[in-house]
N, C-alpha and C positions, 0 to 999 in steps of 0.2 A: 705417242709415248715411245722412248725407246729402249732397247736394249742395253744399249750402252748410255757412256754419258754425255758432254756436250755436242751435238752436232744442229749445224741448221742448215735448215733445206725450205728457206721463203724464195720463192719462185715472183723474178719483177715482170711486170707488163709490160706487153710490147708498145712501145713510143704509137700515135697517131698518125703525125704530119710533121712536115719538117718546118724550119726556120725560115727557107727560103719561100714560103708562102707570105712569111710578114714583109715582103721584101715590097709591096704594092702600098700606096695611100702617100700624102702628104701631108703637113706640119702648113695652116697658113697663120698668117702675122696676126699682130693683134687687133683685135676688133673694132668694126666703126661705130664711131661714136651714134649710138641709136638717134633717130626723128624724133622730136617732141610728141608726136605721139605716141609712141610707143609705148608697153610698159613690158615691166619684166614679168613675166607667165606663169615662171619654175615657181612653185610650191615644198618652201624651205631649202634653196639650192644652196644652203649652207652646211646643211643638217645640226644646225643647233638645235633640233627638236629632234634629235634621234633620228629613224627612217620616217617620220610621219611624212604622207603622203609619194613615197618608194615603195616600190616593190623589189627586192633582191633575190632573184633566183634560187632555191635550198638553203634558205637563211644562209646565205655566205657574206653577207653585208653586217655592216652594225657600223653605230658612229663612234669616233674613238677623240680624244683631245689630244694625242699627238702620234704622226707628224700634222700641224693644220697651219691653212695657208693665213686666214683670218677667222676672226670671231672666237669663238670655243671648242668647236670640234671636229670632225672632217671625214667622211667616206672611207671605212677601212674595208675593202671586198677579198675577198682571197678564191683565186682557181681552183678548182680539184677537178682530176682525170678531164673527163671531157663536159665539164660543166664549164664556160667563161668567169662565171662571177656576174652575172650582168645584172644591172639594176637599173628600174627604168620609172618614165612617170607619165601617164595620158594628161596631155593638155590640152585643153580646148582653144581650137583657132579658127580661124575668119578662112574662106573660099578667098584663093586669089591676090594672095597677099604674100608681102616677102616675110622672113624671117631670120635672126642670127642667132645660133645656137653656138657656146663659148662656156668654157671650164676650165679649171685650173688643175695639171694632174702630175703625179709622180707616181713612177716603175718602172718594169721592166718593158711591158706592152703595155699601153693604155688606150682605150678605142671609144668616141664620144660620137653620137650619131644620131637618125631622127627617119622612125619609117611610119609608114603611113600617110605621106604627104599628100599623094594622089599625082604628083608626077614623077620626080626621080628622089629615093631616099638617098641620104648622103651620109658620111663618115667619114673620120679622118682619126688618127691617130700617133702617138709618139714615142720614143725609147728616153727616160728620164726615170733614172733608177734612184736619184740623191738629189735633184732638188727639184721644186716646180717648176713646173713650165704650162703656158695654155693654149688648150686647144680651142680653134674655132671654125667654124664654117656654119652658111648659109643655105637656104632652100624656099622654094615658090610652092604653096599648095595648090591644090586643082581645084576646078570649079565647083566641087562638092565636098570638098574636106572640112571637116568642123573638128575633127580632133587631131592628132600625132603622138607618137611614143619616144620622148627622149630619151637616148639611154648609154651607158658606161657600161665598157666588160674588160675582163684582160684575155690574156692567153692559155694556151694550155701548157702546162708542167711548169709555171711562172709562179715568181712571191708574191705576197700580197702586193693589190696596186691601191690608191687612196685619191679621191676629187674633195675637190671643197670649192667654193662660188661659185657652182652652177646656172648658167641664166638662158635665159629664150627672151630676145627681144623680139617686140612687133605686136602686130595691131591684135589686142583680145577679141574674145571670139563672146560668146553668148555666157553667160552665168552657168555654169556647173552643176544641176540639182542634186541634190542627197537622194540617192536611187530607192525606187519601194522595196518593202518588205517583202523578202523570200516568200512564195508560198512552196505547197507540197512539201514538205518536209516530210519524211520519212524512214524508216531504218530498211538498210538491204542486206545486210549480213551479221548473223554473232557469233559472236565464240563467248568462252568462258572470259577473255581477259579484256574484250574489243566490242565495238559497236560500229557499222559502218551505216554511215547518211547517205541520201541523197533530195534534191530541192530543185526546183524549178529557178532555170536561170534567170538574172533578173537584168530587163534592157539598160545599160549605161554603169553598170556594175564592173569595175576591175578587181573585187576581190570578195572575201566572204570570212565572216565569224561564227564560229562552232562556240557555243557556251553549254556547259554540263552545269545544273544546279544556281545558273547563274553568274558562274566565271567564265572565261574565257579560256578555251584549254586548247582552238588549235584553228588555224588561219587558212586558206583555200583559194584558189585562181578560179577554178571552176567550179561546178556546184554538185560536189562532191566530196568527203571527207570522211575519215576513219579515225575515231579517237580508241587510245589505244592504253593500256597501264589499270584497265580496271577489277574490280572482284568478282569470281562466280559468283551465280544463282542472286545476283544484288540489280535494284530497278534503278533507274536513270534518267531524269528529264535532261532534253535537249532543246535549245533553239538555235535560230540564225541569225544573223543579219548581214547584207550587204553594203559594200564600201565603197567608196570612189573619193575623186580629190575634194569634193565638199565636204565629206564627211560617213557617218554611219546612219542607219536607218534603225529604223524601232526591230524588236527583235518579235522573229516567227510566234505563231502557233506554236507551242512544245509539245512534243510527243517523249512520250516514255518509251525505255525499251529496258529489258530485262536480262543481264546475260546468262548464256548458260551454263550449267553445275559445271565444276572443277573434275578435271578426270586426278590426274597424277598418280594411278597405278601404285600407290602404297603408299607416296609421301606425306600421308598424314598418319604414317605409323612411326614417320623418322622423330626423331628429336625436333623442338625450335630452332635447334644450333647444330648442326650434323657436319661432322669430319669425315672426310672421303679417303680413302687410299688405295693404291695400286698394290696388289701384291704377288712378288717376282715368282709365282705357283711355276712355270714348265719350265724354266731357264736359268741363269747363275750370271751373274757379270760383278764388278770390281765392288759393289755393293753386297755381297753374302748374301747365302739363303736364308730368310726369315720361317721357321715351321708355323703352320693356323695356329697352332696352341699356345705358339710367343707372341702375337700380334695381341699389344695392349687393351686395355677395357675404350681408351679413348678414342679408337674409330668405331664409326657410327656403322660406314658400308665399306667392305672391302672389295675393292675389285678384283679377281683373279687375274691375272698377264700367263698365257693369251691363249685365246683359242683361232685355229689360223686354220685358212682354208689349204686341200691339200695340190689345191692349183690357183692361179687369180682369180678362174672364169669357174671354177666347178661349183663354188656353193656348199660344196661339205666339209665343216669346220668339226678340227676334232683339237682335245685337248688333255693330256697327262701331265704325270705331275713330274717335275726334275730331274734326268737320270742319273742315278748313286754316281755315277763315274764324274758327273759336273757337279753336283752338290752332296758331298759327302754324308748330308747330316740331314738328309729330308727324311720325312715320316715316312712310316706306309700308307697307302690309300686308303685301308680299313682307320688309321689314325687320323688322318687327312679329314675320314669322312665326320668323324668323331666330333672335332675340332670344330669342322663348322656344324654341328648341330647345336654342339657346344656355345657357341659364340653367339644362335638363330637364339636358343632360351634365353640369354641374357640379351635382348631386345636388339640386333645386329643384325645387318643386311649384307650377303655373300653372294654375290653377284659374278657373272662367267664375263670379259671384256672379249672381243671380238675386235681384233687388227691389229693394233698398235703399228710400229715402226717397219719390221718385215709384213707382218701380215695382210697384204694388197686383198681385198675382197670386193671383186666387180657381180655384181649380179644382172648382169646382160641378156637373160632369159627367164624363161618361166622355169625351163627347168633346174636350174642354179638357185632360183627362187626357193621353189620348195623344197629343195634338199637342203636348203640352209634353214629351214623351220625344222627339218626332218631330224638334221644333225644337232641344230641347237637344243632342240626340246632331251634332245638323248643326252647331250649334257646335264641341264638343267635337271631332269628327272635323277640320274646317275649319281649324280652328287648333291643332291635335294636343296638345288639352288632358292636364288627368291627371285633371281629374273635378270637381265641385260644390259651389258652394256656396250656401246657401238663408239669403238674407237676407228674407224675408217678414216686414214688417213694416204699419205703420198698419193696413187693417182685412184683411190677406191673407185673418189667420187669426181664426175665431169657431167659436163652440160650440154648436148649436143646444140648445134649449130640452126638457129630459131628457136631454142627453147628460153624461151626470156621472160616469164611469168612465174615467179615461185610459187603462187598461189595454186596453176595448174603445169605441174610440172610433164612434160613427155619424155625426156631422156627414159629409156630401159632403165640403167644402174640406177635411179633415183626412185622410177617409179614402183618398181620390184621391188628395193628395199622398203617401201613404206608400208605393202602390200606383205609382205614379210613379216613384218614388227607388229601391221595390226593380227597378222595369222597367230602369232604369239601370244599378245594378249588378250586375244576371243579364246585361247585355250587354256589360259594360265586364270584370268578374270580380273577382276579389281586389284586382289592382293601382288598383282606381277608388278614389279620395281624396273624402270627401266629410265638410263642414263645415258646422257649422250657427252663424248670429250673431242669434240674437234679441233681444230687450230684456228687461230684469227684470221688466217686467211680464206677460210671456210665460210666464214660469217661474215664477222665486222667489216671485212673488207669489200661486202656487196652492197657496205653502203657508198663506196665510189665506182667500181665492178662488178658486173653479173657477166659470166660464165664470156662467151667470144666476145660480146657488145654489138651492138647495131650494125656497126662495118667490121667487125671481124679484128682477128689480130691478137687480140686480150686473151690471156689463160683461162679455159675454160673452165677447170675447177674452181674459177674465182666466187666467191657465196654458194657454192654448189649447197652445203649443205641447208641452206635454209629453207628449200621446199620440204625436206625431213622434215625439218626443225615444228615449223610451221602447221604440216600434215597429220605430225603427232601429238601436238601441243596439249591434246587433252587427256594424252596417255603418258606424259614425260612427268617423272615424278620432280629428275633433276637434269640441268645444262651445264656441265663447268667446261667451258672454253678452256685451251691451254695456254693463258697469258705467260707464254714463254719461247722460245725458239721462233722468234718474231722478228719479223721485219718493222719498222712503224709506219702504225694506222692512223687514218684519219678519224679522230672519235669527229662528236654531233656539235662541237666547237670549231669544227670545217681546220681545225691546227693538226699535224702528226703529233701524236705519243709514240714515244720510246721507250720498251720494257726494263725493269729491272725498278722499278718506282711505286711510290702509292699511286702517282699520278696516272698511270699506265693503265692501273686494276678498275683507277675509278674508271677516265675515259671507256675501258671497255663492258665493264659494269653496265654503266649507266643506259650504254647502247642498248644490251638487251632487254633493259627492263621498259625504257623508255618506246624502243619501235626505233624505227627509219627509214625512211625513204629509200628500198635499193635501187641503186646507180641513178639516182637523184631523181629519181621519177616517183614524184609525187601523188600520181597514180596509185603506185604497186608499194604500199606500206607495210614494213611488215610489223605485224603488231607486237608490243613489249609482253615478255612471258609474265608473271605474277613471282616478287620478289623470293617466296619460298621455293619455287623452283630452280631458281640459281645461287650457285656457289663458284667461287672463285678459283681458279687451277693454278697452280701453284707450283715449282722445284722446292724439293723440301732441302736440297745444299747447295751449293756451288758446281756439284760434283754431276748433278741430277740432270741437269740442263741449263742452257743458255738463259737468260732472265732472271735468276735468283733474287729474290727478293728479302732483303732483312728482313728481323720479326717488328721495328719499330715502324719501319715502311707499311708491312702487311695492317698493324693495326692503324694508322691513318688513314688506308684505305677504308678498313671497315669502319674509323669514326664517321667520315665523311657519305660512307652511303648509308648508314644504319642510324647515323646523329645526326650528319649534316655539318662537322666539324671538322676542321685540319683539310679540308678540300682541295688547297691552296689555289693556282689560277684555274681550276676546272668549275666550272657551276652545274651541278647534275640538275636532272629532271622531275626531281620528286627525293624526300627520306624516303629512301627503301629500309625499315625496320624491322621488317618481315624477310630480309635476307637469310637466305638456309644457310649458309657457311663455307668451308672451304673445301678444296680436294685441292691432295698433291700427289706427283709423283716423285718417291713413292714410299713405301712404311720402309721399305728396304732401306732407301737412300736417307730417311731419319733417323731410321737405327742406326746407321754409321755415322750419322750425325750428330750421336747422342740422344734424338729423339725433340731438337729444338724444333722442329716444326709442332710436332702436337702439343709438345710442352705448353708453345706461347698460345695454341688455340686454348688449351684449358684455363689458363691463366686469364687470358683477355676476356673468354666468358663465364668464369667463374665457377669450370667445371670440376 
């Protein structure tokens, strides 16, 4: 959040590799005409059946009807960061035998190939950005090869690239059987909103199905999976089954698993509908000071701006209120306190924010640690808060250098704060409120980047906050991301969004509620928080920040996650109708606005 008004400070990634890596491979002519024996291998190398029998890397595949070369529809794969796009298929073949692998493709890099041969895997690729062109090439299996992996990828930081009549000529191999049924099935980890599997791999398996209840709710390469999006303290059958190019298998044994109870630290005292706001409490900018005793009946929680530490690295966070000489017309503290007790009876949450725009807060030691519990708690006691809010932003939070598991985070500054926040509310208990406002580059953007990356290079603050996010999840009452001052993200549609949109709110919406894969490791999921703990962040003018967002925009977004309506090309992951609401920054910047931000929230839910 800032002090002033628009400024953006989205920080881009360092590039990987250059161009002149693609400088290697050739383009050969068109294909021989196959032996009368032959047959063709590929399993729908059209994809008129969608992906059936593909595999595509972080769902970044789907079949699309145009551009396509023949039939109906055609291979649309798309890159992100250092994911290819690669989409591939096991086919079974004969020891000893030739083979011509040949597709049709358009992009910028296009890359068609075949490993596992058992003598030399081979690849070729092409630059056709506007119209088809096909690639081909050949390969000998070894004396014990019975299968191969065809496969198609693009490059890094490229547009989407697109195949269509994909084929493998040459002599078939043995019949393919539908693999058995998974055993061991079991649950290895829960939370309140998550259930995590795991299953005995099954031989001749390249893939695997999670069903809850009977549906089908989430797909696996290995035999492991994390379904994610569910209700506390509610029970759960699950099964499996494994995949391969014949088909599915009958599904497991089910086991039940039960998650556990919902923390949220007060937010079952909020409203079903709860309005958030920032309130300009120790500072003055082009927006006026607003007194506690004029902020309207229609915020739910108000946040205080700011309480700041009085170094980056010290940990002790103090905070007063405006001084007469910058804000003419501020209360006294005795009126100050009035106001929000005031505000506490009438059913409202007054909460102390911690950072915003100037206030850098690193907690690098233990001892920063607890003098930031020490400092905080003397706020909160002082002005008889209800609990926290963690705006850390600019460089608060970073990832040191192998810390790449948000699950188990090591970096100091991550793992002190969390050590922190639970020290707060083992003192405060159930009734503590606590709220987290990071920026999209904090989160959403670990679903393409975590913190340096595997070879280094990448901003380490990149999803920094998610091991927070993740570690508190059963103490967070609410999330509101700041879908503003953004650069665009990749939502779970592998496309960028650009703020200032419905489209924008939903894409990042949907992230949270849904889970994702950070930096496309399917592995390390992070799981979707529970719809009532999020709400949507928001500039309440033009004035407030970069992204503003109309109020006819705003409500689209909320039809589209709360209805399922006005969506347009975004497809979420579930109605979320259990959506808490919004938060802007800030009551300040609505009151200069007339007050359209809360206006439209009252209007839209009928308050």
């Amino acid at each position: 959040m800032e002090r002033t008004g628009t400024v953006v400070r989205f920080s881009r990634l360092l590039a990987a590799c250059s161009a002149g890596l693609l400088a290697a491979g050739a383009l050969v002519a068109s294909a021989p005409v196959a032996g009368a024996a032959d047959v063709d291998l590929v399993r729908n190398g059209g994809f008129e059946a969608g992906l059936d029998g593909w595999n595509c890397a972080n769902s970044s595949g789907a079949a699309v009807t145009a551009p396509k070369r023949t039939g109906a529809s055609a291979l649309k794969a798309t890159p992100a960061g250092s994911d290819h796009a690669k989409c591939s298929q096991t086919i079974t073949v004969k020891p000893n035998s030739t083979y011509t692998l040949s597709a049709w493709v358009q992009g910028s890099y296009v890359y068609l190939g075949a490993s596992g041969t058992g003598t030399t895997d081979v690849s070729t690729w092409t630059q056709s950005p506007d119209v088809w062109k096909q690639l081909t090439t050949t390969f000998t299996t070894g004396p014990s090869t019975t299968s191969v992996s065809v496969y198609t990828h693009g490059w890094y930081g490229t547009p989407d690239y697109y195949v269509d009549d994909l084929s493998l000529f040459g002599p078939g191999g043995e019949p393919v059987v539908i693999p058995a049924v998974p055993g061991g099935l079991k649950t290895t980890a829960l939370t309140s909103t998550s259930v995590a599997l795991s299953w005995n791999a099954v031989s001749g398996a390249s893939g695997y199905n999670v069903y809850r209840g009977g549906t089908k709710v989430a797909t696996a390469t290995g035999p492991s999976a994390t379904v994610t999006g569910l209700t506390p303290s509610t029970a759960y059958s699950f099964q499996v089954t494994a995949t391969n190019a014949a088909g599915e298998s009958a599904k497991s044994a089910a086991v039940t698993a039960t998650t556990t109870e919902g923390g949220g630290g007060g937010g079952t005292e909020l409203p079903a509908r709860a309005l958030v706001g920032y309130l300009h409490s120790s500072f003055a900018n082009g927006s006026g000071y607003t007194r506690m005793a004029d902020v309207p009946d229609s915020w739910d929680v108000i946040n205080l701006a700011f309480g700041e530490p009085t170094s980056v690295t010290s940990g002790d966070i103090r905070f007063s209120l405006c001084p007469v000489a910058e804000c003419p017309n501020v209360e006294s503290e005795a009126e100050f306190k009035a106001a929000i007790k005031a505000k506490q009876a009438a059913g409202k949450k007054v909460l102390i924010s911690i950072g915003g725009q100037n206030g850098q807060v690193q907690l690098g030691s233990t001892a920063a640690r607890d003098a930031f519990v020490t400092s905080v708690s003397k706020i909160i006691d002082t002005y008889g808060l209800d609990g926290l809010d963690i705006d850390f932003e600019g460089h608060s939070l970073s990832l040191n250098t192998g810390d790449t598991d948000f699950r188990n985070p090591t970096s100091p500054v991550i793992v002190n704060l969390i050590s922190a926040v639970k020290s707060l509310k083992a003192k405060y208990g159930s009734d503590f409120v606590l709220t987290m406002a990071p920026e999209t580059f904090f989160v959403q953007l670990g679903y393409q980047f975590y913190g340096s990356g595997p070879w280094g290079g990448q901003d380490p603050r990149a999803g920094a906050y998610l091991p927070v996010i993740h570690a508190l999840r059963d103490d967070l009452t609410l999330l509101h991301v700041q879908d503003y001052n953004s650069g665009p993200i990749m939502g779970l549609d592998n496309q960028y969004h650009t703020m200032g949109g419905a489209d924008f709110h939903i894409a990042m919406t949907d992230m949270l509620l849904a889970g994702f894969p950070v930096a496309g490791d399917t592995t390390k999921v992070f799981p979707g928080l529970r719809p009532d703990q999020v709400a949507i962040g928001l500039p309440a003018s033009t004035q407030a920040g970069n992204g503003h967002t109309t109020p006819a925009e705003v409500n689209k977004a909320l039809n589209c996650l709360i209805k399922k309506t006005d969506c347009g090309s975004y497809r979420t992951h579930g109605t979320w109708s259990d959506l808490r609401g919004l938060m802007t920054w800030s009551i300040n910047w609505d009151r200069f606005n007339n007050w359209e931000f809360s206006k439209n929230f009252d209007a839209y839910f009928g308050n």
